[in-house]
N, C-alpha and C positions, 0 to 999 in steps of 0.2 A: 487753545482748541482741544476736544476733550479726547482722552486716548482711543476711546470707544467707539469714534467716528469713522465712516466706513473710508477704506483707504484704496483712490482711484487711482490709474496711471496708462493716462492715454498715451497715445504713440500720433504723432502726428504726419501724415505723410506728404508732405509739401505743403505749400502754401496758399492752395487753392480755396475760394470763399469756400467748395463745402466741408473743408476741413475746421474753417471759422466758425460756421453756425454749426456744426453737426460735432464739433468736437470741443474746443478751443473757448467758444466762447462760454458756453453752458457747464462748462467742469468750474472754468475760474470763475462764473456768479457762483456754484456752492461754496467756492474757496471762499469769497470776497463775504460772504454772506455767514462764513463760521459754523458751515452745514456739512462741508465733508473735507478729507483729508487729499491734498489736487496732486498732484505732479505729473509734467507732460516731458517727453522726450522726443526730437526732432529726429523722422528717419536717417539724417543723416550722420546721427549724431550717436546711431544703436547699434555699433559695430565695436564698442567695448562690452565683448558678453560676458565680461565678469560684474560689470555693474549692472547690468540688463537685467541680468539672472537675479542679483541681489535686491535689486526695486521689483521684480515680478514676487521675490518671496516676500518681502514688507506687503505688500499689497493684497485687496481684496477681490477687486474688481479691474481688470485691464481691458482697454474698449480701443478701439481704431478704427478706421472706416476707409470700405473699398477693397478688401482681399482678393487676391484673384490670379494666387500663383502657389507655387511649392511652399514657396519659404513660409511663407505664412500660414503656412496649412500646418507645417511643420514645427511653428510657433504657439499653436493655436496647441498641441500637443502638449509642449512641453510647459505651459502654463498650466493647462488641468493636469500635469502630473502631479504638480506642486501644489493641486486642491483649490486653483484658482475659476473664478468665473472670470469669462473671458465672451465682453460683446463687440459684433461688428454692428456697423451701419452701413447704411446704404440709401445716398437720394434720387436714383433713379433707375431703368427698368432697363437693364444692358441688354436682353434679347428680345428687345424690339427698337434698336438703335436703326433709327432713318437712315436709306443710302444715303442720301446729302450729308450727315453729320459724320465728320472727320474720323471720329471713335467708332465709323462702320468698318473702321480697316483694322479693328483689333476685337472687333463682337461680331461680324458679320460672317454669316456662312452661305452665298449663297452668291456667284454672278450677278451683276446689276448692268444691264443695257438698261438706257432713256430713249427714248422713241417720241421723235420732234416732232411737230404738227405740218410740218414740211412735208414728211416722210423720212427722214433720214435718223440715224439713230445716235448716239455715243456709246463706247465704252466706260460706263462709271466705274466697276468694280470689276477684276480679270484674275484669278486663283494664280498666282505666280509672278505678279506685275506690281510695281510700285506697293512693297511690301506689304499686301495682301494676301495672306496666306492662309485659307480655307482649315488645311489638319491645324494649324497650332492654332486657330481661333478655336478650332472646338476642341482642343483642349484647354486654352484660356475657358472656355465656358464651364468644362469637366470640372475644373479646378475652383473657380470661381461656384459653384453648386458646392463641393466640397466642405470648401470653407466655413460655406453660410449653414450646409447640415450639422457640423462640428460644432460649430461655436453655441457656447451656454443662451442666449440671449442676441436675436436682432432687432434692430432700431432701426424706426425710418420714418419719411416725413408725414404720410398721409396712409387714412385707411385704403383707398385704390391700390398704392403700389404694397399695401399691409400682405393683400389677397394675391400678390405674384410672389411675395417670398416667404409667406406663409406656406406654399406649395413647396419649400425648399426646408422650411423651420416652422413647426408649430407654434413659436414660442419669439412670436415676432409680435413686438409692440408700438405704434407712432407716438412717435413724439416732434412737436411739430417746431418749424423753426421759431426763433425768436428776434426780436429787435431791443438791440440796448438803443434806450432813448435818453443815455448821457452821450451818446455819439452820434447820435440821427437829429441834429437839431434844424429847423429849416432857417432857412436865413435871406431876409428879405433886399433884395436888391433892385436898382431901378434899371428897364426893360424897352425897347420901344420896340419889341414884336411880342404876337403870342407865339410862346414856345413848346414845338411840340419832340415829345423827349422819349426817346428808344433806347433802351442799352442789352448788351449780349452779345455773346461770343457768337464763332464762326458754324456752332452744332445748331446756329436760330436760321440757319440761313434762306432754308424755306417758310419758316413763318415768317422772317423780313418781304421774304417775296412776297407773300400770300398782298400785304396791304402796301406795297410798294407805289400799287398805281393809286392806289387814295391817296396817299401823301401826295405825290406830284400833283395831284388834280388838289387837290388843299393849298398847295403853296403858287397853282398857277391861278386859282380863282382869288385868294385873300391876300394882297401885298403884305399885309401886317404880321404875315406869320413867316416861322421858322421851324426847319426840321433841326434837331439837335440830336445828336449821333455819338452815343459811348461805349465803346468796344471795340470788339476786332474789326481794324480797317481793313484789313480783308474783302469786308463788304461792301466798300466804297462803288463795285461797280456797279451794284444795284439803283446805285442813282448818278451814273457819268454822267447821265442826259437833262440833269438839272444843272440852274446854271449857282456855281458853286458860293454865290454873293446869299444863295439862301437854305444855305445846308451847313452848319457846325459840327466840324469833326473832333472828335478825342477820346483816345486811345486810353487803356486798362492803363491804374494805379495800383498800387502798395494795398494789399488788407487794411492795413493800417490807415492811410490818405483817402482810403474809398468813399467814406461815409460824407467828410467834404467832399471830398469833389463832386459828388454827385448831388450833394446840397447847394454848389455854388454854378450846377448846371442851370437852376434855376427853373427848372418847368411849367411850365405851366397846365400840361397834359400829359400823362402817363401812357405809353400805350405798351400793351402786354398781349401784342398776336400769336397765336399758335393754329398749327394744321392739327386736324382733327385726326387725330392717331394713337394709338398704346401707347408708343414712348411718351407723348407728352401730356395724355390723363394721368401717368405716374408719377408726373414731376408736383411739384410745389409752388403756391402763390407767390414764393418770396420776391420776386417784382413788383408785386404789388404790397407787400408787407411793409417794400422797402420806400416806395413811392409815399403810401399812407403818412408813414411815419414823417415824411420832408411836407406832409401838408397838401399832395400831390395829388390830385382828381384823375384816377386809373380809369380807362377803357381798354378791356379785356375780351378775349374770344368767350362766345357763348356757351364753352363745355367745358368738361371738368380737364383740371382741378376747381380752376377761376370760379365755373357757376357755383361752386360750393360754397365760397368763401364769402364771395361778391354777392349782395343783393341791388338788381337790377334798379336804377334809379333814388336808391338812395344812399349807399357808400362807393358807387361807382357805376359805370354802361358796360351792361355786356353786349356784346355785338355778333352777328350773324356774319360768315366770309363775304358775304355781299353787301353787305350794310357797313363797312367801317369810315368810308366817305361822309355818309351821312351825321355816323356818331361822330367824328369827328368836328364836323361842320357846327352840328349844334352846342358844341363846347367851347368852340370857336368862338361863337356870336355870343354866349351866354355865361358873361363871366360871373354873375350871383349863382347860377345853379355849378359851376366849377368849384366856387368858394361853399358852398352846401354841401357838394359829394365830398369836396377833399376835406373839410371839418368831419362829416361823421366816417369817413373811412379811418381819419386820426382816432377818434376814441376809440373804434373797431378793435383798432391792432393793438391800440395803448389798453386798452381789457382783458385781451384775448391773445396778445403775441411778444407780450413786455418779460424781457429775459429777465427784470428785476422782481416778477412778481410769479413767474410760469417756469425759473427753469429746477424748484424743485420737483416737476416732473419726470425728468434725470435721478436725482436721488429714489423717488419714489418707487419708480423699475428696477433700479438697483437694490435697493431693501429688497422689494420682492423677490429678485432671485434667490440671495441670498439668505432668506427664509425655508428653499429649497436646498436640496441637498445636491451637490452640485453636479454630482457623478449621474443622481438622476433625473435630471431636466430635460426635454424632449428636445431629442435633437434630428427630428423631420424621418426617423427611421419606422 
């Protein structure tokens, strides 16, 4: 590998998929590809700061993703002392986190009562209760603003959420996820239901709701079919009132085990619901990126990011909150136009999302900083 090459050193901070696609996987395609010089250090692993120090000074470029405390503010410092470019990332829109989504208790500034159709209300969110703390969220936010104004360079997944941290950093670029398709293979196995196949943590929980009662009415009208359920069971009570002979649960894997297991769920139908809200125009397709890729005929809500990416009736259905029965139904009966959307949703992403062919996009931002003199690159002031 040639001396000359530019020399990265992510810091990884857990093990979560976006530390996968947004860090992890796109450094080591430059590495694998003889494009850039890689080295990643596990946060837990960055508490010898004498070697810390000593791979920040080898390096040229230090990137990590999700800043949003002192320390790393603090960090973000003592790298440009040493003349480094230093980017973060970021794949989603932390001030406008949904009260339902768990992560409203460490972004959320603001009481949240629910007001039943009953009349009666709950307590969602109480400034002092089930550690909810109103001052230290806004200053997680102060700090988190901080961060992203300092840093040489942000990355993120879509031009929508470009336009929310762009208001924090001029100097914000998308780069969109990727799918290795040495690890996304589909794999064909024999079925006697059509399976319809959901996955997502506990922050989906309102979009789970949003199309809960079409599923039920899917599996009470068609014997043939199956709900298939991968994520936080948590969710489980979304459907107590099914009877459990037609509902498939399973629970989050390994980064590593993910790609199977979600290939040996077997799908037959993708569904990718969201409420129509900030938080989740900023988020990313990668449900359906990831669906695509296994073969997997996606129906998606009708607004962004989805309507960006998805075209309506020929690499997938986008559907209206009221319509997802429907779309459902018709994918149901119609297994040639499943096998049509999911063949050209696969070339879609195998074009346009293949980390083997797209992630010198990563390199490409990087040069450019680095083209720039580092002291003076706009940093949102």
């Amino acid at each position: 590998m040639a001396e000359d090459m530019i020399r990265c050193l992510g810091f990884e901070r857990g093990k979560t998929a976006g530390t996968h696609y947004r860090l992890v996987q796109p450094l080591y395609k430059l590495l694998e590809n003889g494009l850039a010089n890689i080295l990643t250090i596990h946060e837990e692993n960055s508490t010898d700061l004498d070697f810390v120090v000593e791979k920040i000074i080898e390096s040229d470029v230090i990137t990590f993703q999700r800043p949003a405390d002192d320390k790393w503010l603090e960090f973000i410092k003592i790298a440009q002392k040493y003349g480094k470019a230093v980017v973060v990332d970021y794949d989603d829109d932390p001030f406008s986190t949904h009260p339902l989504n768990p992560a409203y208790r460490w972004f959320g500034i603001e009481n949240v009562c629910y007001n039943h159709e009953d009349g009666t209300s709950t307590q969602v969110w109480e400034d002092g209760f089930n550690g909810f703390d109103i001052e230290k969220n806004l200053t997680r936010r102060y700090l988190f603003m901080a961060n992203f104004k300092e840093a040489n360079l942000v990355t993120c997944t879509t031009d929508i959420l470009k336009e929310t941290l762009s208001k924090l950093n001029p100097n914000t670029v998308v780069l969109p996820n990727l799918i290795d398709f040495n690890i996304f293979k589909p794999i064909e196995m024999k079925k006697k239901e059509i399976r319809l196949g959901w996955q997502g943590g506990n922050s989906h929980y309102h979009d789970l709701y949003m199309i809960a009662p079409a599923i039920k009415r899917i599996l009470s009208k068609y014997d043939n079919t199956k709900f298939v359920f991968f994520g936080d069971l948590g969710l489980k009570g979304l459907f107590k009132d099914v009877d459990e002979s037609r509902i498939e649960w399973n629970n989050w894997v390994s980064n590593a085990a993910y790609p199977y297991k979600l290939a040996t769920l077997n799908f037959d139908i993708g569904l990718c619901p969201i409420v129509d809200d900030k938080f989740n125009s900023c988020k990313s397709t990668l449900k359906y990126l990831e669906y695509s890729a296994l073969k997997v005929p996606t129906i998606a809500s009708n607004i962004p990011p989805y309507s960006l990416d998805i075209t309506h009736n020929e690499n997938g259905l986008l559907s209206s909150e009221d319509n997802w029965f429907n779309a459902m139904e018709e994918l149901v009966l119609d297994e040639n136009k499943r096998n049509e959307l999911a063949e050209s949703a696969y070339c879609n992403v195998l074009e346009n999302h293949n980390s083997d062919t797209k992630a010198y996009l990563w390199l490409d931002a990087y040069k450019s900083l680095l083209k720039k003199d580092v002291k003076e690159v706009l940093r949102g002031k």
